[in-house]
MIZAMI-772167 format. One record per residue: x, y, z of N, C-alpha, C, O in turn. Coordinates in pm, whole numbers, padded with zeros to 5 digits, always signed. Last residue first. Layout:
N
XYZXYZXYZXYZ/...
// end
This chain:
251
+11234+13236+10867+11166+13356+10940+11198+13448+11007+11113+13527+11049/+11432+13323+10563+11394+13219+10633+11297+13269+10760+11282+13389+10741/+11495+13443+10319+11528+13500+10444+11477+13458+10564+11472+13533+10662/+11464+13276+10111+11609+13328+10105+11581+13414+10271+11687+13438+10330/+11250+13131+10146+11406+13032+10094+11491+13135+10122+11602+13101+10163/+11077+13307+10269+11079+13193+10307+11218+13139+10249+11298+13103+10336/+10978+13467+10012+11089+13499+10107+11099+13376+10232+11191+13423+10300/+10930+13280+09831+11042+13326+09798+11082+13415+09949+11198+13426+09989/+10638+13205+09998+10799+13111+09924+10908+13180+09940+10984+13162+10035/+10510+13427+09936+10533+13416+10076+10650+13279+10044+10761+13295+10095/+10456+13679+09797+10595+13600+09726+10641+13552+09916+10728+13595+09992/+10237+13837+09886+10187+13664+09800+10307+13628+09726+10300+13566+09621/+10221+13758+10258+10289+13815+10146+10274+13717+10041+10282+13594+10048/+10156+13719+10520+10060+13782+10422+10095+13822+10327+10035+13916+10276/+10356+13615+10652+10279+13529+10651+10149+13620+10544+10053+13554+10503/+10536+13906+10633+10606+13764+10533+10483+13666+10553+10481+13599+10449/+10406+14028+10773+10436+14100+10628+10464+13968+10588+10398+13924+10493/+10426+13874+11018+10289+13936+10967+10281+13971+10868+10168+13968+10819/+10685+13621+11095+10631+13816+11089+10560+13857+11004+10613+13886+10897/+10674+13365+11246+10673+13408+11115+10629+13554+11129+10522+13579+11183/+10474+13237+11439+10619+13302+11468+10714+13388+11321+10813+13461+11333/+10201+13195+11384+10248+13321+11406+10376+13366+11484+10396+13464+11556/+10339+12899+11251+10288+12993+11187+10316+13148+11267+10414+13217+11239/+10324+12797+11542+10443+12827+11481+10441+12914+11320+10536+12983+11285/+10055+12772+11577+10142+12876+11680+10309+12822+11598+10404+12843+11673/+09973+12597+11349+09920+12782+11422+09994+12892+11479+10005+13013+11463/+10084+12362+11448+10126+12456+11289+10075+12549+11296+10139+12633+11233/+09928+12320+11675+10048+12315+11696+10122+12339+11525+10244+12319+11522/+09625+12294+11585+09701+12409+11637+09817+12426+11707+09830+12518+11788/+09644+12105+11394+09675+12265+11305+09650+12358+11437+09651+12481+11422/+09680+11894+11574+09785+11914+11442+09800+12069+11369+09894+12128+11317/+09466+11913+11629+09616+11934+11759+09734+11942+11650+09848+11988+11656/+09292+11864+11490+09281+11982+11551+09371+11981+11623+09363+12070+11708/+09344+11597+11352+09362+11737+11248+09332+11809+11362+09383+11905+11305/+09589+11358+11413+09390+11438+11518+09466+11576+11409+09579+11624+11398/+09718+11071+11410+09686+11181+11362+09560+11249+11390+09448+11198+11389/+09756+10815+11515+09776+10870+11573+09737+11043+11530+09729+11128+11619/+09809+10663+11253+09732+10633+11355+09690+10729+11450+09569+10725+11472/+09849+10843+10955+09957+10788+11081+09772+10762+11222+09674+10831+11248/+09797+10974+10744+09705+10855+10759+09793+10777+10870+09803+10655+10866/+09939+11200+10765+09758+11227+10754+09684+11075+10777+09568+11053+10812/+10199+11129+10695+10154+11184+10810+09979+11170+10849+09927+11133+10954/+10182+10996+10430+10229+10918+10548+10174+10961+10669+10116+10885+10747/+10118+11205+10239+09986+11113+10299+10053+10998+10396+09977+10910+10438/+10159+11517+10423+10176+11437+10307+10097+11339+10396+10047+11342+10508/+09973+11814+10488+10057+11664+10560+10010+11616+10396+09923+11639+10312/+10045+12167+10444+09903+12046+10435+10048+11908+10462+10171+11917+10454/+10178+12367+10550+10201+12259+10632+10069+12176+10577+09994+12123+10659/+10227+12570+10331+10330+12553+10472+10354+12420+10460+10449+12356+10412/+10006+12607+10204+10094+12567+10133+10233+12519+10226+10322+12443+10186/+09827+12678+10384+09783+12564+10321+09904+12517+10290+09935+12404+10328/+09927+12959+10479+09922+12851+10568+09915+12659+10485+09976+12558+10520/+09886+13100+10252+10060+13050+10281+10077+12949+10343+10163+12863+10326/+09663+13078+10226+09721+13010+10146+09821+12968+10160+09870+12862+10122/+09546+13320+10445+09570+13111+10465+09604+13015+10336+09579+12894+10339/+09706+13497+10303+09770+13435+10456+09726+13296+10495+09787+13201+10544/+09519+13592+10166+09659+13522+10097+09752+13471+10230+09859+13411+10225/+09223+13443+10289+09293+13538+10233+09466+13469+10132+09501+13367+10073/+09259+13438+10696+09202+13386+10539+09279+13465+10444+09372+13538+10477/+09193+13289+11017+09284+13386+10884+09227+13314+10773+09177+13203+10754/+09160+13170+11251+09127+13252+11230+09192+13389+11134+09220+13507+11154/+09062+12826+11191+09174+12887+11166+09128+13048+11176+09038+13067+11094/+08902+12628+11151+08927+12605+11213+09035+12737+11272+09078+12737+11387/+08701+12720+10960+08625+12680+11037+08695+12640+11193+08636+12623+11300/+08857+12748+10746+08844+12880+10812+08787+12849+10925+08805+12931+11015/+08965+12493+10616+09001+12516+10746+08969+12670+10813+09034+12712+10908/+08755+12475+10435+08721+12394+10560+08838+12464+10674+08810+12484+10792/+08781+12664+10288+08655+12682+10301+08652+12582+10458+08580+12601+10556/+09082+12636+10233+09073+12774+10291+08883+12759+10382+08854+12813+10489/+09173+12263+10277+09116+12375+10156+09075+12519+10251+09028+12487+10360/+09223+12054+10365+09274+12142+10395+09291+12238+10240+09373+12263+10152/+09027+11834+10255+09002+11899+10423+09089+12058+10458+09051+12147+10535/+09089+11855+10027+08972+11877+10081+08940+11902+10221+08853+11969+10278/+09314+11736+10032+09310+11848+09993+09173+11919+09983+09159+12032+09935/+09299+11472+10132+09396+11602+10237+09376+11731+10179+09405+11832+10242/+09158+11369+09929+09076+11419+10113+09114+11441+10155+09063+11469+10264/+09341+11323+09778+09226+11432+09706+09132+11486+09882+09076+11588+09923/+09552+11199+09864+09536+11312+09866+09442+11430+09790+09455+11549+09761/+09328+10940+09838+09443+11031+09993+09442+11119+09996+09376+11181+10079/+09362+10899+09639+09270+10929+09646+09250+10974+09774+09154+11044+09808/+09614+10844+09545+09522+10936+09466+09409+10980+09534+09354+11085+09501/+09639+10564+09715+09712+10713+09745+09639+10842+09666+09610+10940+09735/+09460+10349+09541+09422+10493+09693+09491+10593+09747+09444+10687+09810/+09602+10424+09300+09459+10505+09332+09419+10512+09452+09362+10610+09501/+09869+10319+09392+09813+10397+09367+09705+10467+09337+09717+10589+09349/+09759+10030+09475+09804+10136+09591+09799+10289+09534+09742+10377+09600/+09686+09924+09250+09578+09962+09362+09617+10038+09490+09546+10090+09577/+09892+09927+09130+09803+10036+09048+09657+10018+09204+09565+10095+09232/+10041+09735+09280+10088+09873+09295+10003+09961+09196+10048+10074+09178/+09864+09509+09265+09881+09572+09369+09938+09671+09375+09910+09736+09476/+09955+09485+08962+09761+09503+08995+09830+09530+09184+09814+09652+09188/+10197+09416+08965+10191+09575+08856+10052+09525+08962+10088+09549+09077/+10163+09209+09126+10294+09276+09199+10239+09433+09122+10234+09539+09184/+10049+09002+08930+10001+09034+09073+10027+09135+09118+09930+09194+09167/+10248+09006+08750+10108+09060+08720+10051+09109+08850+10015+09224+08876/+10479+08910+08864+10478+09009+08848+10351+09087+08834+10333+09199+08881/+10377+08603+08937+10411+08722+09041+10436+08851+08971+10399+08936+09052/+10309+08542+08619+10200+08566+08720+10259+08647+08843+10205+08756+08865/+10462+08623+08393+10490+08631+08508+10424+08664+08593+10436+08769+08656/+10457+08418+08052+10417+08502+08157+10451+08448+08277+10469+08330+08307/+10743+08369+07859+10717+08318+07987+10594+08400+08035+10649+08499+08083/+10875+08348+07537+10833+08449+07680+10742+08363+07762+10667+08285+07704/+11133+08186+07379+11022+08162+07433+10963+08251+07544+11008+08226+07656/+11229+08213+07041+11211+08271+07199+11119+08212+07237+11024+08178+07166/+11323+07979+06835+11231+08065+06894+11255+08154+06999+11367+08122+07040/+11512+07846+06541+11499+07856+06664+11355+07930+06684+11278+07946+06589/+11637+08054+06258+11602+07907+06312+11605+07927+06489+11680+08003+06550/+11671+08326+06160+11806+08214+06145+11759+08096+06217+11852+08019+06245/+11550+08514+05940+11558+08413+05976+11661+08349+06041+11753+08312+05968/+11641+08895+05900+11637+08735+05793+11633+08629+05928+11709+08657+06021/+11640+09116+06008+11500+09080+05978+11508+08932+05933+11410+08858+05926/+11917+09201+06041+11879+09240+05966+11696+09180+05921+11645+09207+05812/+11997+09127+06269+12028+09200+06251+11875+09273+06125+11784+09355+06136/+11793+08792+06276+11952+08839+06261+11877+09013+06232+11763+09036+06193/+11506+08622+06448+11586+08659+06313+11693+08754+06351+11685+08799+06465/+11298+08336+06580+11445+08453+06552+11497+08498+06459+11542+08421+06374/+11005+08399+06622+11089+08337+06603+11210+08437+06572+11217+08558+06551/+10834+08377+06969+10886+08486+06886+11032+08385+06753+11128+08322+06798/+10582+08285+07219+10700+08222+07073+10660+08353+06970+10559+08404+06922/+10391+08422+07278+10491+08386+07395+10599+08356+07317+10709+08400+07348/+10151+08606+07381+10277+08641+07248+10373+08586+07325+10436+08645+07413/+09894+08458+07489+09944+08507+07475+10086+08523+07336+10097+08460+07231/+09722+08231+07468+09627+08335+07435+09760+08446+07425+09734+08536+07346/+09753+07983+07507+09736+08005+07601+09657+08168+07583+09568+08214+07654/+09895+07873+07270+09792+07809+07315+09679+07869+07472+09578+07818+07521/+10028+08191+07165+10086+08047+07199+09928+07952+07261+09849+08037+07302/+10092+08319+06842+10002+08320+06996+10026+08172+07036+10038+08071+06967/+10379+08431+06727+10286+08381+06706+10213+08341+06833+10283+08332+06934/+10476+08823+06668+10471+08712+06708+10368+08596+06712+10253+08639+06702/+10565+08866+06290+10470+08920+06379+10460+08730+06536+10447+08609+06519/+10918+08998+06190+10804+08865+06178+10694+08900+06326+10733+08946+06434/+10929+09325+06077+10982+09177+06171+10863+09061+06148+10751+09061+06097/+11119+09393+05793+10994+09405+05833+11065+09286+05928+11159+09208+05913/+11333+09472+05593+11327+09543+05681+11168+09520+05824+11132+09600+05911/+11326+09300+05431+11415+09298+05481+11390+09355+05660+11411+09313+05774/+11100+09414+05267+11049+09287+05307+11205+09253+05414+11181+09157+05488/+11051+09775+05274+11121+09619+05218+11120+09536+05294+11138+09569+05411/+10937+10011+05357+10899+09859+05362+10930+09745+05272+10861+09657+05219/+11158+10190+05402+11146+10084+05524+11041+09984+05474+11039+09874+05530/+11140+10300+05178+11268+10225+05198+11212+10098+05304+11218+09975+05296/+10934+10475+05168+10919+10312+05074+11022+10254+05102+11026+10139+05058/+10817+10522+05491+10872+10544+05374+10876+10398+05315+10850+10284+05354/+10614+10651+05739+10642+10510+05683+10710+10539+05517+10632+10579+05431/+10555+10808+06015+10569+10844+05881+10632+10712+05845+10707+10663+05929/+10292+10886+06249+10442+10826+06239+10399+10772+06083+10294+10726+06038/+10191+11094+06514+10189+11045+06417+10322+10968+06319+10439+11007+06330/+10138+11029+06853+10214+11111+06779+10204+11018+06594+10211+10896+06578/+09827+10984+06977+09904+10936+06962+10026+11024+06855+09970+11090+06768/+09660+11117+07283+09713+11181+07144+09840+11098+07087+09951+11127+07132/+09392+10941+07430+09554+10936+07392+09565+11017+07290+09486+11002+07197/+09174+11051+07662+09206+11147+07557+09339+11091+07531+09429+11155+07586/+09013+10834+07892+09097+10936+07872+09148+10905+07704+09159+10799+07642/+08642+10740+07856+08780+10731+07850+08884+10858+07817+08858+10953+07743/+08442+10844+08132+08509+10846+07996+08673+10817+07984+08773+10845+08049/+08195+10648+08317+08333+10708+08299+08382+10704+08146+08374+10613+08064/+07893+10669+08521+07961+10665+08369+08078+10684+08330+08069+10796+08281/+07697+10489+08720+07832+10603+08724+07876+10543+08572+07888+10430+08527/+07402+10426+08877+07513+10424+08802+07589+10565+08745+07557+10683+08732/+07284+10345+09203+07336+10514+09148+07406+10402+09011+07460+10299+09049/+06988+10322+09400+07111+10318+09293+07129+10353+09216+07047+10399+09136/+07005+10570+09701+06940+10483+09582+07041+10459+09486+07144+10525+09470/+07080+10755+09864+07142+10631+09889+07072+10526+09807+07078+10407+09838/+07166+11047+09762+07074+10997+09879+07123+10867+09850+07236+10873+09800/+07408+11288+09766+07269+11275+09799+07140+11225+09869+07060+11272+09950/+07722+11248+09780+07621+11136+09772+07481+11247+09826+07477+11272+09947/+07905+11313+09438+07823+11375+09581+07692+11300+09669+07578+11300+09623/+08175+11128+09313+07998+11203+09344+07970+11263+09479+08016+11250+09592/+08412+11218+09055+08334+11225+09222+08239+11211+09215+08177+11264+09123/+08564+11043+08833+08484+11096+08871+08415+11112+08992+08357+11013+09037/+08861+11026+08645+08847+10956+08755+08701+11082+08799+08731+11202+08797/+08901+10871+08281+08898+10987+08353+08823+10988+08517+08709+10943+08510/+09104+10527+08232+08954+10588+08247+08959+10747+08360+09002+10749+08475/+09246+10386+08268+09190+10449+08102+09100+10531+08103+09035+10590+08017/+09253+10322+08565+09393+10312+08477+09336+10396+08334+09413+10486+08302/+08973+10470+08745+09027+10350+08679+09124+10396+08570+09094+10486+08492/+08779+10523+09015+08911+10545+08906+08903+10403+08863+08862+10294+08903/+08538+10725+09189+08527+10580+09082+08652+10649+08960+08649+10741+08878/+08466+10851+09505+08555+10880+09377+08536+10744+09271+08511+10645+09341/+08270+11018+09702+08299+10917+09633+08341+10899+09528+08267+10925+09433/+08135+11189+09970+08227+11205+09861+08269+11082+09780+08351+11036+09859/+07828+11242+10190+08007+11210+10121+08051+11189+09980+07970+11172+09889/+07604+11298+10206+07667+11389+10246+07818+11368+10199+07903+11455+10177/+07504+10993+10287+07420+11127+10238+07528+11244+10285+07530+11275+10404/+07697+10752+10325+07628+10827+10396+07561+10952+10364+07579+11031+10456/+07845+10402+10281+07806+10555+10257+07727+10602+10310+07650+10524+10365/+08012+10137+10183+07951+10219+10263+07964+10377+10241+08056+10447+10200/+07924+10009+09841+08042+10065+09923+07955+10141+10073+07845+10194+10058/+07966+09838+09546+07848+09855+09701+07984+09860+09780+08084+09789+09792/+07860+09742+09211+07989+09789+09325+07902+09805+09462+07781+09784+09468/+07914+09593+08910+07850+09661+09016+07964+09640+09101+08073+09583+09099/+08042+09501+08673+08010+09661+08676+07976+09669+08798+08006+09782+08835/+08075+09264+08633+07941+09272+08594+07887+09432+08605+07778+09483+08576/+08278+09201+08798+08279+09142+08656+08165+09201+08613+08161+09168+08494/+08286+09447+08993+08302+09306+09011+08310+09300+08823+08345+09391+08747/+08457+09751+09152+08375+09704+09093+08408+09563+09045+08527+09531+09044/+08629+09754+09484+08652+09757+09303+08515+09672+09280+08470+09576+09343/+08647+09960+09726+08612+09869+09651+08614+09859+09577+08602+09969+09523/+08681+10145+10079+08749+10087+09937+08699+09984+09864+08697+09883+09935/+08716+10391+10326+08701+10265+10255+08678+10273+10119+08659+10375+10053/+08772+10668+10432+08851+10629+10320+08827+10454+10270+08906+10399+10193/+08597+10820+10489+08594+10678+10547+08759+10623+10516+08833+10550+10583/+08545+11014+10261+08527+11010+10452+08594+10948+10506+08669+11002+10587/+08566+10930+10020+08701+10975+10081+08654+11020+10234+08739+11057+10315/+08563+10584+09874+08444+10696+09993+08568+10780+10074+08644+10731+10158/+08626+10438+09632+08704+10482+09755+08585+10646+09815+08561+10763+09783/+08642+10238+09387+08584+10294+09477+08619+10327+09578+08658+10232+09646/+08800+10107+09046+08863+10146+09207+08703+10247+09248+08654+10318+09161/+08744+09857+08836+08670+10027+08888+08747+10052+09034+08715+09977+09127/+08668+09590+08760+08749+09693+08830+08793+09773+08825+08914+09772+08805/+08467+09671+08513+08518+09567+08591+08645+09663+08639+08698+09761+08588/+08215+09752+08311+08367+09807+08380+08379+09764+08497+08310+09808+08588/+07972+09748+08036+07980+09742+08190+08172+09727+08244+08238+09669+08159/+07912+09959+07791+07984+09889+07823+08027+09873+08008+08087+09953+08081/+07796+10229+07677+07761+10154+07816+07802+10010+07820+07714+09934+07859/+07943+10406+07499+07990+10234+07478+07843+10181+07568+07782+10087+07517/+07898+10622+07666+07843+10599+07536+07843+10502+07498+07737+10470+07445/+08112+10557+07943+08020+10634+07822+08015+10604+07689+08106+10568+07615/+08061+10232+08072+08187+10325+08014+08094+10450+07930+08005+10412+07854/+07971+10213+08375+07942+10182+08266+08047+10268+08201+08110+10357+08259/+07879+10057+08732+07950+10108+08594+07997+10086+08492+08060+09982+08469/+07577+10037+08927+07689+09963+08839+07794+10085+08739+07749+10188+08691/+07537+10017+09283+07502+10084+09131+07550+09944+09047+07559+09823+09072/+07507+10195+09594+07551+10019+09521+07478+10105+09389+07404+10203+09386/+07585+10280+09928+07590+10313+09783+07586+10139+09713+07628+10029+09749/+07483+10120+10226+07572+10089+10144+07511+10176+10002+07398+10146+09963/+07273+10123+10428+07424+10179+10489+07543+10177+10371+07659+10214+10390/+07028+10076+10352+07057+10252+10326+07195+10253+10391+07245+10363+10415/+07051+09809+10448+07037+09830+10304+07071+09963+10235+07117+09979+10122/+06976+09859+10670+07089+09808+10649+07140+09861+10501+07236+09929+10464/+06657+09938+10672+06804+10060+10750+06965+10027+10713+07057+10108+10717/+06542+09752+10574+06568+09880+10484+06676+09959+10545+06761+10028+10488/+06601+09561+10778+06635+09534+10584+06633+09636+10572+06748+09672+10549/+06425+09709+10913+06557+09666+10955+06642+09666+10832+06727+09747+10797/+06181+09670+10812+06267+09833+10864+06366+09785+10907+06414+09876+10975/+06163+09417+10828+06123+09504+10711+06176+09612+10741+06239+09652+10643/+06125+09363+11093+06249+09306+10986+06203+09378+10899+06245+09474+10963/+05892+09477+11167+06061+09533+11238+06125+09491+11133+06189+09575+11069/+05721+09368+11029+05744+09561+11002+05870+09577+11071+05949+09668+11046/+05676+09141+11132+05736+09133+10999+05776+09280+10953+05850+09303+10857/+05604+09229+11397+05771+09152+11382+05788+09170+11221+05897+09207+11177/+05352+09285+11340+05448+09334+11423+05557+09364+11369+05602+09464+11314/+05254+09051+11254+05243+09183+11177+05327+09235+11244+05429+09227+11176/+05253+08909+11504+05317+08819+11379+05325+08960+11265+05421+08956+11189/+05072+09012+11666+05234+09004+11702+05320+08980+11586+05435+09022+11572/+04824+08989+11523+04908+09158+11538+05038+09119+11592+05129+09198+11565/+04781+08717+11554+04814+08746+11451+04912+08912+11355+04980+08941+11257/+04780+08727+11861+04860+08621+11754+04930+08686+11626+05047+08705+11595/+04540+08845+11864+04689+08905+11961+04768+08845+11859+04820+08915+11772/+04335+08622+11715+04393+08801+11719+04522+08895+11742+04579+08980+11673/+04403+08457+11936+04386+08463+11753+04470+08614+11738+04578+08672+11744/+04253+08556+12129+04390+08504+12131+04450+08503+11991+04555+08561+11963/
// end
């Protein structure tokens, strides 16, 4: 009895143990780092362009996104050059991003401009960490008494960090409209290639309202742009000034 007991109790601890592990293989997870700095990078946009789900890295660089051996995974960020991976296998992965390349324009300082007239007063930090008190001066740099006072605008802050998060997933929209409707994936669907399925690409790839409409099925979609495609005459759908005759002699 013992016995039985003790193989049931082994049992069960190998199911949860393969369970934990099957869950555990449903999520990418890492951290990110800035190159060379390895400086850890706090919100990080993640976006699995299968799925199109979504995550920003935490305070500490890490991230954990669903994934699957075989997909695509983008890591953006505002300074930072935006990098794919290829998922492989489902161990943790860190991701390195470089910062983007500013060419600042160079700027020339004469002895006129640094007269003490000509200089502004630098703003002073207000208790809070920001440039909030500016004091005032005339026309000309001189003093005249008083302050500004700047205000931060928590709704606005909020308002710029939700529209830089709409934009990287739109970015990242159309990096998986342009992957799906690339010549290699749609030959699979399409029986043309060449400079004829470029024309096709360039026709009708869907902006990202259409492509992410509820209702959107990529195979009723490109074969209702198929059969209006071969209404177009065979010289003009295989022609590589397939635009230009398109604007001026329409099909």
């Amino acid at each position: 009895m013992m016995r039985r007991l003790i193989l049931s109790f082994f049992l069960l601890l190998c199911c949860c143990f393969f369970a934990a592990s099957a869950f555990a293989q449903d999520n990418l997870t890492g951290r990110i780092y800035e190159y060379k700095t390895r400086n850890l990078l706090p919100g990080i946009h993640v976006i699995n362009l299968r799925t199109n789900r979504y995550t920003i890295s935490d305070q500490t660089g890490a991230y954990s996104i669903p994934a699957r051996v075989g997909d695509l995974v983008v890591f953006m960020g505002l300074e930072y050059q935006p990098d794919t991976l290829y998922v492989k296998d489902l161990n943790y992965t860190d991701i390195q991003l470089m910062l983007k390349q500013n060419m600042l324009k160079e700027v020339r300082v004469t002895q006129q401009e640094l007269k003490l007239g000509n200089l502004k007063a630098a703003p002073t930090l207000s208790p809070f960490g920001g440039q909030t008190l500016v004091y005032q001066t005339d026309d000309k740099g001189n003093y005249i008494g008083g302050v500004t006072l700047n205000l931060f605008d928590s709704h606005s802050a909020a308002k710029k960090r939700k529209h830089e998060e709409e934009t990287a997933k739109d970015e990242a929209i159309k990096a998986k409209i342009a992957q799906v409707f690339s010549p290699e994936n749609l030959q699979n669907y399409l029986p043309i290639k060449d400079q004829e399925m470029q024309n096709f690409i360039i026709l009708y790839t869907p902006d990202v309202e259409t492509y992410t409409d509820h209702d959107f099925n990529l195979a009723l979609y490109l074969n209702i742009c198929y059969k209006e495609f071969l209404k177009i005459p065979v010289e003009k759908r295989q022609s590589e000034e397939f635009l230009q005759l398109m604007n001026t002699g329409g099909n």
